[in-house]
Backbone bond lengths (Angstrom), bond angles and torsions (degrees), N, CA, C in turn:
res aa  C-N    CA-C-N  psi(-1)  N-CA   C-N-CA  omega(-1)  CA-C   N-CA-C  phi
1 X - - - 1.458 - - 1.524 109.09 -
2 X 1.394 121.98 136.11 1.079 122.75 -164.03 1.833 106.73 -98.92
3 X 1.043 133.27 141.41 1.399 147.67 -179.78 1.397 118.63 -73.54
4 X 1.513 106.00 98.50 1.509 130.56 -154.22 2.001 85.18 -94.78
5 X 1.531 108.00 155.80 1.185 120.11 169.89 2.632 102.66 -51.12
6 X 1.479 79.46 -59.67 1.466 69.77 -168.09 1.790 105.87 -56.13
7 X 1.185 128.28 -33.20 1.412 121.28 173.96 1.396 102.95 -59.16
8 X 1.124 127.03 -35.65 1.732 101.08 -175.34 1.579 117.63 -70.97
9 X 1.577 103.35 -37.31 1.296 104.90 -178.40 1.290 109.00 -79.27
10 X 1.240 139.57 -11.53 1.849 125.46 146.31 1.380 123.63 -51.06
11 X 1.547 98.59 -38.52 1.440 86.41 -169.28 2.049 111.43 -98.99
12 X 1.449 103.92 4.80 1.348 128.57 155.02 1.326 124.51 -37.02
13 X 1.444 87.65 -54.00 1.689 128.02 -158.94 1.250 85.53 -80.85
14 X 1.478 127.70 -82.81 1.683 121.39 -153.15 1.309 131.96 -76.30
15 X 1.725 107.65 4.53 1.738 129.01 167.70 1.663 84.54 -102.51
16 X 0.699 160.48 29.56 1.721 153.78 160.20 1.504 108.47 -107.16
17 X 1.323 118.00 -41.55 1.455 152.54 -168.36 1.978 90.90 -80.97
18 X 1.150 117.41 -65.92 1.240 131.06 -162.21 1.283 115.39 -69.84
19 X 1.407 106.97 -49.49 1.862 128.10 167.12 1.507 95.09 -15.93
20 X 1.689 134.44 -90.00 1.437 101.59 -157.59 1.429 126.42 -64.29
21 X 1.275 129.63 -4.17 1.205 144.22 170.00 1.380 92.54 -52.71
22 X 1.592 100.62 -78.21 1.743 88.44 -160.10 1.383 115.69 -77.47
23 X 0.982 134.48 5.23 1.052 151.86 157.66 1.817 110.85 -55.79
24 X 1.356 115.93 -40.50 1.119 112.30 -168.56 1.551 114.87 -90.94
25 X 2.022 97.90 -26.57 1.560 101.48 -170.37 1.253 92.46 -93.89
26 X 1.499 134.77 4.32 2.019 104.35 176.65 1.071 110.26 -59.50
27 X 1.293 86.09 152.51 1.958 110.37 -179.63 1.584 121.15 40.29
28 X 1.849 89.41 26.76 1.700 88.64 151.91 1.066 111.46 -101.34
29 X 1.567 120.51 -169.18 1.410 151.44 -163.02 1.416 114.06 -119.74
30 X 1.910 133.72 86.43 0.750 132.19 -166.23 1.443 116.55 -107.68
31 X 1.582 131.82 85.86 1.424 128.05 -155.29 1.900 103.54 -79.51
32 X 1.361 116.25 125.47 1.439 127.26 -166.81 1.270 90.09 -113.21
33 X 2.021 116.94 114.61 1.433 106.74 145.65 1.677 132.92 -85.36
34 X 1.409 116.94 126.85 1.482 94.43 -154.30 1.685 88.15 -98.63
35 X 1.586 119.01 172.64 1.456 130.95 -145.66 0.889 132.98 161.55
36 X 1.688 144.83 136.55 0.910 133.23 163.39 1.215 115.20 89.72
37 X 1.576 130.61 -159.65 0.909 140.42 176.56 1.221 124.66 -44.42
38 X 0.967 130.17 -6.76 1.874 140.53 -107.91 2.322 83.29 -143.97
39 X 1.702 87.39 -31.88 1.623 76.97 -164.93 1.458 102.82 -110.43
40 X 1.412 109.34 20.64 2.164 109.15 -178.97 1.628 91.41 -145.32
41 X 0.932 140.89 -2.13 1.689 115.85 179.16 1.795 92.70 -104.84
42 X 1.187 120.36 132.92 1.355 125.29 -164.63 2.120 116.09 -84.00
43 X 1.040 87.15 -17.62 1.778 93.55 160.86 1.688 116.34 -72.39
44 X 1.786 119.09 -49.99 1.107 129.34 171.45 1.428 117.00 -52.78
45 X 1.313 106.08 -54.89 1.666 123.61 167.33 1.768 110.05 -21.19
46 X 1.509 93.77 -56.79 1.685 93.95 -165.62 1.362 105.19 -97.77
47 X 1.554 123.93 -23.72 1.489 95.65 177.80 1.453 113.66 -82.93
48 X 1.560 113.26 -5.93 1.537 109.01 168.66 1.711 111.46 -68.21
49 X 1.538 105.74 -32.28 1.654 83.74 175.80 0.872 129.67 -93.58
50 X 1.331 122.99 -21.42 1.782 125.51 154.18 1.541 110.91 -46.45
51 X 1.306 133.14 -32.73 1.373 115.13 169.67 1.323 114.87 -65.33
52 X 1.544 113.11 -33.14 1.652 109.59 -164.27 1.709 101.39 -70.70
53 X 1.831 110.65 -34.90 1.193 112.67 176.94 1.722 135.82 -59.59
54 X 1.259 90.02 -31.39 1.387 113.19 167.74 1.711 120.81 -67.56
55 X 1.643 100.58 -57.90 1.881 105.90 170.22 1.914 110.63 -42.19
56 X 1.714 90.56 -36.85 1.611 73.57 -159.75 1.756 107.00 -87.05
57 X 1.622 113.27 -12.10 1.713 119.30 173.17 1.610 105.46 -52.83
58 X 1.343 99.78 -58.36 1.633 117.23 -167.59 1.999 97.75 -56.74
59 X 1.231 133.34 -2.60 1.245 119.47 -176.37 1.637 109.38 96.42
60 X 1.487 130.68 6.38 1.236 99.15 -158.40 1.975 85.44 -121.55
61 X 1.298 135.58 132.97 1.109 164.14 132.69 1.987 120.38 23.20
62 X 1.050 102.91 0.06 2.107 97.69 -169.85 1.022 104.57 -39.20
63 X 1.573 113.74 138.79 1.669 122.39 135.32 1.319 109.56 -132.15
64 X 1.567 107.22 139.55 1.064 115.16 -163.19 1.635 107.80 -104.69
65 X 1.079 125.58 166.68 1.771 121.96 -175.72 1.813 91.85 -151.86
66 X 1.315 90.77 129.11 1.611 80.61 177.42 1.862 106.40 -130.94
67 X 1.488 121.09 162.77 0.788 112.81 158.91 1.925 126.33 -106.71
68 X 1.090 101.11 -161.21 1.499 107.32 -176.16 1.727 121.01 -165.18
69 X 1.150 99.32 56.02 1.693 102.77 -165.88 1.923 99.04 -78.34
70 X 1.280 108.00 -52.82 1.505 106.06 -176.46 1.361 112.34 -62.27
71 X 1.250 127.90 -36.19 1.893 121.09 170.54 1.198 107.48 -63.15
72 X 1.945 130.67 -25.81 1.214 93.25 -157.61 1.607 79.23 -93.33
73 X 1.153 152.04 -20.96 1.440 156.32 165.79 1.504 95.51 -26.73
74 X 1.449 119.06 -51.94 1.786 107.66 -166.08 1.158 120.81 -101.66
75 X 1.832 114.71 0.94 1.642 120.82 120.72 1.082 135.26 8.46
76 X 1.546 80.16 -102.88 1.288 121.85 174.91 1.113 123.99 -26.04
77 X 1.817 99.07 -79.97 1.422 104.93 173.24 1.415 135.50 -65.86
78 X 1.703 117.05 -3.62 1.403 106.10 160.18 1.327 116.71 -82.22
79 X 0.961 120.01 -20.13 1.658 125.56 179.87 1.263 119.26 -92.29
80 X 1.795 101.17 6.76 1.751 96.55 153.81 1.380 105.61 62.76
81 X 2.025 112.75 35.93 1.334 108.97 164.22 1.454 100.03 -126.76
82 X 1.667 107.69 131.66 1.362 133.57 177.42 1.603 106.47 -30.91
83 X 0.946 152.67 151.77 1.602 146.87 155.53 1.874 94.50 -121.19
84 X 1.412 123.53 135.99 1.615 132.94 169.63 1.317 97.06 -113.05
85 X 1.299 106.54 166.72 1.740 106.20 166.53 1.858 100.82 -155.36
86 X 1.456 94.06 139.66 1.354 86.33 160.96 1.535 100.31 -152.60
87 X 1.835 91.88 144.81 1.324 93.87 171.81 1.860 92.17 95.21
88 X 1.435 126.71 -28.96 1.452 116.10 178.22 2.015 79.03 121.06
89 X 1.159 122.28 -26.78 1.159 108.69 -171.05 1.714 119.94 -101.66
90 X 1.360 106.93 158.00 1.673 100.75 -152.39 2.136 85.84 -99.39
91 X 1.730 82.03 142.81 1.342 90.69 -176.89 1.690 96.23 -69.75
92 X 1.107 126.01 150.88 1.381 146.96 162.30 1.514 138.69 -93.43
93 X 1.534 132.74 74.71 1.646 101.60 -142.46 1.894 66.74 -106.88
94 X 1.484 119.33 -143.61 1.418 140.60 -166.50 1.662 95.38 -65.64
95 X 1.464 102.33 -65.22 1.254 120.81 -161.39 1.753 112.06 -59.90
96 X 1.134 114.90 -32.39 1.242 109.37 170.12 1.437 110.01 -83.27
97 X 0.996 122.00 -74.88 1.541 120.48 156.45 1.821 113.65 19.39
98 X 1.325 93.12 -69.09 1.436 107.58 -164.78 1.615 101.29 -66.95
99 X 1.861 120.98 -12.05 1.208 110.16 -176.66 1.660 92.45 -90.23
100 X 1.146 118.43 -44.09 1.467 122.35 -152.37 1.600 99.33 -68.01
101 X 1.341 119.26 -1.69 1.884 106.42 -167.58 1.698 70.48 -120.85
102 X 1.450 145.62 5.27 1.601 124.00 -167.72 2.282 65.10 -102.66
103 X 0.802 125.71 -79.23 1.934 133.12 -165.20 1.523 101.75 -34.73
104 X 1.030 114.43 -64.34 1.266 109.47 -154.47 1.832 94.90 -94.41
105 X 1.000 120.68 -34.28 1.388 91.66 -173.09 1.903 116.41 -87.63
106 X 1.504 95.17 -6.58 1.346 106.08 -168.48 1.314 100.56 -108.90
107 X 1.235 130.96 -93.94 1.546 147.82 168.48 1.355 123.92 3.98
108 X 2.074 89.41 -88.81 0.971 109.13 -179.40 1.943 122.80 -77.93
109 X 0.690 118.26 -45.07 1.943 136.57 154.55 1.718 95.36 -31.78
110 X 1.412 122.69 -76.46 1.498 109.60 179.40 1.107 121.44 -83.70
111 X 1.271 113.71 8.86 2.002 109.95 164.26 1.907 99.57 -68.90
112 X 1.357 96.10 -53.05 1.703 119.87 -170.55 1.568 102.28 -54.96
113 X 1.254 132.63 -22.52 1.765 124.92 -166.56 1.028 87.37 -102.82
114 X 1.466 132.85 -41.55 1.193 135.05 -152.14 1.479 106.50 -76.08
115 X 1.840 125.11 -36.53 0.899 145.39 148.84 1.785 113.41 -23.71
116 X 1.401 98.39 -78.34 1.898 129.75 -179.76 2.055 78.86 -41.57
117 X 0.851 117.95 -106.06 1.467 130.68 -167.73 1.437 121.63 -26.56
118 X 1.344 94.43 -37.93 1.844 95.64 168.04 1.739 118.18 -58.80
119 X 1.423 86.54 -19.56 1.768 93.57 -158.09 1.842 105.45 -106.74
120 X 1.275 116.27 13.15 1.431 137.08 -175.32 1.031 112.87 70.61
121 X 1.583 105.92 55.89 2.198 91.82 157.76 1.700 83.57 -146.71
122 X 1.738 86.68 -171.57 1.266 93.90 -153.28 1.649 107.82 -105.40
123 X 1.113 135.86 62.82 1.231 141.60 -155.42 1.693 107.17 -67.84
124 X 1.270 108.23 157.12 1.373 107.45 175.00 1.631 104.91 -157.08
125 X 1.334 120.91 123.30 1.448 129.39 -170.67 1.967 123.57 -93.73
126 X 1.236 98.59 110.51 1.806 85.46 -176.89 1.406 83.06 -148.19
127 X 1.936 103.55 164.72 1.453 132.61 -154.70 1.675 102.65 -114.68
128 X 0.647 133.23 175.01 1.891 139.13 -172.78 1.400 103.86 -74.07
129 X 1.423 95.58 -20.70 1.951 95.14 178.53 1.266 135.75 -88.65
130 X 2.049 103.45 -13.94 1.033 118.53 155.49 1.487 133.47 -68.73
131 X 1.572 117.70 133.88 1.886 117.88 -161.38 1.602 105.30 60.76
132 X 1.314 122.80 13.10 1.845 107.22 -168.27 1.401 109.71 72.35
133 X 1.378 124.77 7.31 1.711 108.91 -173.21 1.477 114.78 -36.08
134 X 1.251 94.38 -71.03 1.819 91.92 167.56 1.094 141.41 -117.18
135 X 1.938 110.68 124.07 1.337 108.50 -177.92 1.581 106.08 -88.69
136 X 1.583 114.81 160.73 1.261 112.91 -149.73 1.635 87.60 -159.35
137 X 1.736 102.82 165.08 1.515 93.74 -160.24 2.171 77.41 -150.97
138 X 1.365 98.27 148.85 1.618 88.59 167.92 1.515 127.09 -62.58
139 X 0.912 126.18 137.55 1.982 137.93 -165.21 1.667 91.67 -105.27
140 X 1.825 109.89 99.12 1.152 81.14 168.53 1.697 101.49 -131.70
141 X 1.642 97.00 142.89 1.388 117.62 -161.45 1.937 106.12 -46.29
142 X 1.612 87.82 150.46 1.654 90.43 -178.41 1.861 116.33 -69.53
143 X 1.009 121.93 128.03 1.779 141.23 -177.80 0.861 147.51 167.94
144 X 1.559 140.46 -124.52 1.373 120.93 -167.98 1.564 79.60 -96.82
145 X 1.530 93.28 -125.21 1.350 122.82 -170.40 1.779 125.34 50.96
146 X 1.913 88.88 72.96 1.389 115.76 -143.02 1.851 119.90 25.74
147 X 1.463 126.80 54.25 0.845 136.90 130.87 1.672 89.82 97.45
148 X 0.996 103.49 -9.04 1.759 109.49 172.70 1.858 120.73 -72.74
149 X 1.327 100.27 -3.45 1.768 112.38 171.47 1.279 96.63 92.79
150 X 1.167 111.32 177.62 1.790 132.23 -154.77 1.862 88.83 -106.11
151 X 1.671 112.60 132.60 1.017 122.52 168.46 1.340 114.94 -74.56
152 X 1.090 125.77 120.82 1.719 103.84 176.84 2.186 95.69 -128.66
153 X 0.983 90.41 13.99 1.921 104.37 159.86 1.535 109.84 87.18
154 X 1.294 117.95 -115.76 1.298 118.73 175.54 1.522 136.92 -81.27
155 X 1.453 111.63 37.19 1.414 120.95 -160.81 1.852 89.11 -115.38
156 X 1.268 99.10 143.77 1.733 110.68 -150.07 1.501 98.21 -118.70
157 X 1.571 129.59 162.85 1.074 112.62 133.50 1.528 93.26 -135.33
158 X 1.768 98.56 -161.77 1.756 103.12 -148.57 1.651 89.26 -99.43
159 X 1.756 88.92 134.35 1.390 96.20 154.73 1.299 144.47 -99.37
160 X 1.590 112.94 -15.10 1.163 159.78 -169.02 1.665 140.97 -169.56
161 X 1.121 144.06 140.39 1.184 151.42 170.32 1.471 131.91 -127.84
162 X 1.647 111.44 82.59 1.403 113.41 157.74 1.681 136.33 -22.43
163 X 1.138 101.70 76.66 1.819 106.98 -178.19 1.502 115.87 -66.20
164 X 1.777 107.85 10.60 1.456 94.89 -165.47 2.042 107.74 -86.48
165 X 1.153 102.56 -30.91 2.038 119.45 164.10 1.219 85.30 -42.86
166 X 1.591 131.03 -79.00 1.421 127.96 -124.16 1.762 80.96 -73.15
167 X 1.155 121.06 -31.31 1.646 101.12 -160.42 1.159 108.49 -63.47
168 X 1.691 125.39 -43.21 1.382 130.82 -174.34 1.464 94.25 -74.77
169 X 1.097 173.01 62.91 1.007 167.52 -120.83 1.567 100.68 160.06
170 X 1.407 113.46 -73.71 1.077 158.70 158.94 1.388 106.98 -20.28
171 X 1.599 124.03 -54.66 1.557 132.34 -162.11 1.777 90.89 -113.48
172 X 1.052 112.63 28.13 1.490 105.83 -169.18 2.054 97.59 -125.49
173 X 1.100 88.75 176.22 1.663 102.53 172.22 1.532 113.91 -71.07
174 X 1.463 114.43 -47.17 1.193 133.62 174.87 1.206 148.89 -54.46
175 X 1.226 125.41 110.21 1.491 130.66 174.06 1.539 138.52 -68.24
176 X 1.574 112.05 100.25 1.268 82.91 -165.93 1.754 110.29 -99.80
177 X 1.499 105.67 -174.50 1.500 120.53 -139.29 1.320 97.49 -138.63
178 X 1.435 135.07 84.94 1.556 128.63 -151.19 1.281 101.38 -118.66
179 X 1.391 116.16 131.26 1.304 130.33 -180.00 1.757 115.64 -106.82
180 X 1.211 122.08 92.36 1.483 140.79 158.28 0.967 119.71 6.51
181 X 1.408 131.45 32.03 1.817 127.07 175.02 1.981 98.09 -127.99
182 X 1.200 83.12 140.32 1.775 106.72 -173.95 1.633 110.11 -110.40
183 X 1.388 105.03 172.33 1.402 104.25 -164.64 1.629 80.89 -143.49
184 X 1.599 101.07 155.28 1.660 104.06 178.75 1.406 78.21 -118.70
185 X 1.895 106.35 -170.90 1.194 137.97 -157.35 1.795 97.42 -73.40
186 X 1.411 122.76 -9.34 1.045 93.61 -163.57 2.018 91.79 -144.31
187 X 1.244 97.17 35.20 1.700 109.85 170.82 1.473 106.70 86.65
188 X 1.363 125.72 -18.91 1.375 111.33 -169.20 1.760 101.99 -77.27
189 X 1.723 96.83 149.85 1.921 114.84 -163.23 1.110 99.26 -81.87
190 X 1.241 140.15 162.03 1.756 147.76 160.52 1.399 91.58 -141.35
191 X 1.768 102.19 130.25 1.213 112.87 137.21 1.367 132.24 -69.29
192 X 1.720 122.37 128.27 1.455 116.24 -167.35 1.252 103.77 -130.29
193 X 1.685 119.79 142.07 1.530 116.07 -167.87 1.856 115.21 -61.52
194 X 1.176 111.21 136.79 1.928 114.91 -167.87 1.371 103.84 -70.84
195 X 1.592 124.12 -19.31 1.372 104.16 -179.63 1.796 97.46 -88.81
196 X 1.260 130.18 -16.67 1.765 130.73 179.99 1.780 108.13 -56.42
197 X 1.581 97.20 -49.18 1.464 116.84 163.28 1.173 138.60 -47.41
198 X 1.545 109.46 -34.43 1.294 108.84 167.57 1.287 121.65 -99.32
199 X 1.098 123.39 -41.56 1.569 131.52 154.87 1.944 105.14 -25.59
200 X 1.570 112.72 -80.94 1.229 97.63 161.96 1.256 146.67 -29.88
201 X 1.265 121.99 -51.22 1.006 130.10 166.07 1.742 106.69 -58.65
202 X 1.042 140.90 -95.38 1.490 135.39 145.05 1.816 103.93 44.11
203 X 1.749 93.80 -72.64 1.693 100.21 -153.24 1.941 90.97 -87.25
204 X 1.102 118.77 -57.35 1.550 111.83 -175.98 1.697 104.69 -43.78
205 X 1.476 133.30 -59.74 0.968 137.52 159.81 1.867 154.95 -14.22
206 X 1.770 84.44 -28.37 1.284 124.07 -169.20 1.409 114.90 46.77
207 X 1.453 117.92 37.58 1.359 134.58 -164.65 1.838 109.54 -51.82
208 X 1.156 114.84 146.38 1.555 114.37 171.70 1.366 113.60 -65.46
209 X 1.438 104.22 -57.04 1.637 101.82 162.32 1.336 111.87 -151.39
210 X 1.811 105.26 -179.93 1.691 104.65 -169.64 1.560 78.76 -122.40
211 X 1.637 107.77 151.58 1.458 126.81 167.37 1.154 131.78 -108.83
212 X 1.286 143.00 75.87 1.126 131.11 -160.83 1.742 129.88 -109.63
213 X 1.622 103.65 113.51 1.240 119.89 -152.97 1.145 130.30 -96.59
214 X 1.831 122.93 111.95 1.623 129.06 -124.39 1.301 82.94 -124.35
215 X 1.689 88.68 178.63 1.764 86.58 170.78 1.756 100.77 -123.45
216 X 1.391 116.29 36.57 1.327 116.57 -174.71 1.811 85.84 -147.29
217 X 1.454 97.74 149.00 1.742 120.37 -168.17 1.394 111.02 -53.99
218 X 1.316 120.98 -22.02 1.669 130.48 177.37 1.703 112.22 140.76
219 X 1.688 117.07 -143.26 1.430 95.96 -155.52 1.521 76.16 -96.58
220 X 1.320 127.48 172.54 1.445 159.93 130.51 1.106 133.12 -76.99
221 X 1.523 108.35 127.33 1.260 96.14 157.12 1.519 130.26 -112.51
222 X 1.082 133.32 -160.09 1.452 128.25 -139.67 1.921 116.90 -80.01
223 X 1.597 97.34 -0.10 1.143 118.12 174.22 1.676 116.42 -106.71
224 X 1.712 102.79 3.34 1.460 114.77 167.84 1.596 107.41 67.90
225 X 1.445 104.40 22.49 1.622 104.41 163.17 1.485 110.73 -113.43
226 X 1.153 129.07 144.62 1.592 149.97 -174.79 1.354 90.43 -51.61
227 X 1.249 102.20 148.31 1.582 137.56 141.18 1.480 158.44 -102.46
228 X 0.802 124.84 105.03 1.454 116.22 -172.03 1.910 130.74 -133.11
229 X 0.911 104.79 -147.64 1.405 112.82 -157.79 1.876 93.51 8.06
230 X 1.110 105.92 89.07 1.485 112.35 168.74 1.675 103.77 -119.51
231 X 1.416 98.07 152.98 1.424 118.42 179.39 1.994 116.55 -86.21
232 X 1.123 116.26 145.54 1.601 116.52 165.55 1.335 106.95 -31.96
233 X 1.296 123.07 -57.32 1.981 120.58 -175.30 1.215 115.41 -78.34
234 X 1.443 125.28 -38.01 1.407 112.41 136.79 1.132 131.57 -19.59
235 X 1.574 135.58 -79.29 1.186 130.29 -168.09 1.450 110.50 -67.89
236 X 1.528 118.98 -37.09 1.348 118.06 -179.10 1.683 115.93 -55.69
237 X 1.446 114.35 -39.72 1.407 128.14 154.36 1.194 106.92 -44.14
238 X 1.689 128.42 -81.37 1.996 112.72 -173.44 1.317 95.43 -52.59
239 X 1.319 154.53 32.88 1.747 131.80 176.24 1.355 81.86 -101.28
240 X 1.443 93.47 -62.01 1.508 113.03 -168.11 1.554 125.76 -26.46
241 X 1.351 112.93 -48.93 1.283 136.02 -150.67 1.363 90.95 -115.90
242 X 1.389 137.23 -16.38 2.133 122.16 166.99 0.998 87.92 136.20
243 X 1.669 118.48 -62.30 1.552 130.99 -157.28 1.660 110.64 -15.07
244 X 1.258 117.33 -69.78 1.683 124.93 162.39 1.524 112.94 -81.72
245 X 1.351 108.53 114.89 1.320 102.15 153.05 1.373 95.90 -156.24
246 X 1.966 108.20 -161.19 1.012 91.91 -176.43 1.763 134.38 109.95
247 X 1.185 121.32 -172.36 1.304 136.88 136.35 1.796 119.82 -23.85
248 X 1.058 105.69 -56.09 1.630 124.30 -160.92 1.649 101.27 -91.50
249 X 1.347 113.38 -13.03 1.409 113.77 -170.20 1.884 116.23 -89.64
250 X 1.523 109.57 10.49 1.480 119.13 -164.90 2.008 68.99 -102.06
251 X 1.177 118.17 -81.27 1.696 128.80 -167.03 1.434 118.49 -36.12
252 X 1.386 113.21 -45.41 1.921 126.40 160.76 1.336 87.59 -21.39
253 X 1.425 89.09 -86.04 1.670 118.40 -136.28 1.630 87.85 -62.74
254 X 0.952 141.57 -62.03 1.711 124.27 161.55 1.237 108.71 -18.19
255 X 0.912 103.49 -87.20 1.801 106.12 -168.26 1.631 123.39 -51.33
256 X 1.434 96.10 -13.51 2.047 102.96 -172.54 1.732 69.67 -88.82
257 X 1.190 157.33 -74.08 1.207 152.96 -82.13 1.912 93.73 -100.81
258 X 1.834 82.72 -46.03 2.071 107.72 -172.00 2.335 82.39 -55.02
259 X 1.239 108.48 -57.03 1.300 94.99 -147.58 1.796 105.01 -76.63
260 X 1.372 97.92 -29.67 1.958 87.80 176.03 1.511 112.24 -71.08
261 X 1.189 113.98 -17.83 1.664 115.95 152.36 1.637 122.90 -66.21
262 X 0.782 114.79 14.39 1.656 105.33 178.40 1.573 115.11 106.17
263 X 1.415 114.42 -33.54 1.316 107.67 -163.93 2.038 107.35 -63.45
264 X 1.056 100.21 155.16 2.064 99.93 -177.13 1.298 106.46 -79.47
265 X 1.288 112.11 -43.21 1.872 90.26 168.28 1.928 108.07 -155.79
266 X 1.071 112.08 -160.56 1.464 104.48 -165.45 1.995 87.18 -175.89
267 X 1.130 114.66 114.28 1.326 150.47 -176.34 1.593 108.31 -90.64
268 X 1.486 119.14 116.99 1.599 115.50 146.06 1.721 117.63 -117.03
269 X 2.017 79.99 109.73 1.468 79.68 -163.12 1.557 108.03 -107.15
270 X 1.061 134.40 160.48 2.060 155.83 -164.42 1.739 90.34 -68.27
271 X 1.176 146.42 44.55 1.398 131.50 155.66 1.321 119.11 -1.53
272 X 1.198 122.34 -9.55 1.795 121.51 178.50 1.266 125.32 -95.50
273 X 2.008 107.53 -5.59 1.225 99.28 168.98 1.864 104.55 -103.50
274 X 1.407 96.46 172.35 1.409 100.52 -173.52 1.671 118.74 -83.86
275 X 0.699 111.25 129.96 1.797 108.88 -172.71 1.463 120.10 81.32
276 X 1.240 104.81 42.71 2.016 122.88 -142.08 2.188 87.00 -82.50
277 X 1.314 104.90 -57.34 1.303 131.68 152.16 1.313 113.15 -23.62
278 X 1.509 150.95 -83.99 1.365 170.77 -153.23 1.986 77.09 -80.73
279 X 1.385 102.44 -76.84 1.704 104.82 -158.58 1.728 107.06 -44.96
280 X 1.314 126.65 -38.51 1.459 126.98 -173.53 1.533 97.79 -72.27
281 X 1.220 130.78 -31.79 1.446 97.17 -177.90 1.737 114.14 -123.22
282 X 0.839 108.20 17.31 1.351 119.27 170.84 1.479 129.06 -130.86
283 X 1.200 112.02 23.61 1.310 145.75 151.37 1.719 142.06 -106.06
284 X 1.107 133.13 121.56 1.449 116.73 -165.46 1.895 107.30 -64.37
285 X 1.563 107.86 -44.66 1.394 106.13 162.34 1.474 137.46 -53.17
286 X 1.462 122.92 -29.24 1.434 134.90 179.57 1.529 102.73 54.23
287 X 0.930 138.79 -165.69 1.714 166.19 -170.36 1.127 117.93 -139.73
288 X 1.617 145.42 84.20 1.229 144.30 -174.29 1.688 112.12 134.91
289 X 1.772 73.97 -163.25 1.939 73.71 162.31 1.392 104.06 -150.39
290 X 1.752 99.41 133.96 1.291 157.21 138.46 1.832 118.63 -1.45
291 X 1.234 117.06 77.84 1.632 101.89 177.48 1.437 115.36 -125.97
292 X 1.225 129.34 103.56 1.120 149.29 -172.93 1.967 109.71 -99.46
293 X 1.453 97.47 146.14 1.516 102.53 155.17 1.745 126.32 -28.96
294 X 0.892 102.41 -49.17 1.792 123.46 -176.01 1.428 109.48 -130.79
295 X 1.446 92.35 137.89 1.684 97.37 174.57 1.458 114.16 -65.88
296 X 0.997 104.49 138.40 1.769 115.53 163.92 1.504 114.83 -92.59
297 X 1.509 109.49 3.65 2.040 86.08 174.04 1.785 113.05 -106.60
């Protein structure tokens, strides 16, 4: 399509509009969990990576962390391996394992760069095990089983995070594309939840902000209208009181965790609209909801 007078002055208009935005995020650190809807309907697909392509032209920092629970589900089930869950979380023994590091570190990770690159940037895909990014320890759920917690096998959480990748990363052209599997002290893999990952990453990072990308408009409250620019005691208050629970109560507590760590704010934004990414931070309205150190209302 060729570049008509009125196309220039639209797009005149919405880098004029945008300017203090990007103005504010160069040469920050913007951690994107990707998810949901956002990573199988094929319109969402691309305007999510044209935003990431765009954040990182304009000077400003993405890394993206994605998960993959429903691919490795259809794995699974062609290969005629059982999946259990408890707690919402999938038991992990060897055998699954070996699917969840073939999806996410293979599959799904180079579907996602391959994505980034189609769309002109320079993507580059690695797993928690690459450089040691993440050390990781088994997560095992609170219960009996003489009081030592519920085995549920190869499911990890973080013990640590090597910031020395992200720095070169960081001073580079490149975007990286991190896929949620950890390594302990002695090589064995853990699957670890992608929104724990990015949040972490987020607070070790000293990230500007964390993004985290739902397939519902943000939190609610009890009248089923959105919320936002809410404060840490705020949200700890809706925990408190029911308002959040649930489903939505694994992503909170991520995002309360990214911001009582340092990070400036941490976003749950509707992945179903297009440019959900670009619209949350370069907009005074954003898409979602808003949790900052201090309330903004």
């Amino acid at each position: 399509m060729s570049l008509t007078l009125d196309n220039a002055k639209n797009i005149a208009k919405v880098l004029t509009e945008a300017l203090p935005y990007i103005q504010k995020f160069t040469g920050r650190t913007i951690v994107v969990k990707y998810g949901g809807n956002a990573m199988v309907d094929e319109a969402l697909k691309q305007s999510f990576a044209r935003d990431i392509v765009l954040m990182k032209l304009v000077g400003i920092n993405p890394i993206v962390v994605h998960g993959g629970g429903p691919q490795i589900g259809e794995l699974l089930n062609k290969l005629n391996i059982e999946s259990n869950f408890v707690d919402g979380m999938r038991v992990t023994d060897s055998q699954t394992m070996d699917v969840v590091e073939m999806v996410l570190g293979g599959l799904v990770n180079k579907e996602i760069v391959a994505l980034l690159n189609k769309n002109q940037g320079k993507a580059i895909g690695i797993t928690g095990k690459d450089g040691n990014l993440i050390r990781a320890r088994q997560l095992r759920l609170k219960g009996s089983e003489n009081s030592g917690g519920i085995d549920i096998g190869q499911v990890g959480e973080i013990v640590s995070i090597n910031t020395e990748i992200m720095d070169v990363m960081k001073n580079s052209n490149f975007i990286p594309v991190i896929a949620p599997i950890g390594t302990d002290e002695h090589g064995a893999s853990f699957n670890i939840n992608a929104d724990s990952v990015a949040g972490e990453l987020a607070r070790v990072l000293g990230a500007e902000k964390l993004i985290l990308l739902t397939n519902i408009s943000g939190v609610q409250n009890k009248q089923g209208e959105v919320l936002t620019g809410l404060s840490t005691a705020q949200v700890d208050g809706l925990i408190a009181d029911g308002t959040i629970h649930g489903g939505m109560l694994p992503k909170i507590e991520c995002a309360l965790g990214a911001v009582k760590g340092g990070v400036r704010s941490a976003t749950i934004v509707d992945g179903r609209v297009e440019h959900a990414v670009l619209l949350e931070i370069f907009t005074n309205e954003g898409v979602g909801t808003l949790i900052t150190s201090e309330s903004l209302g």
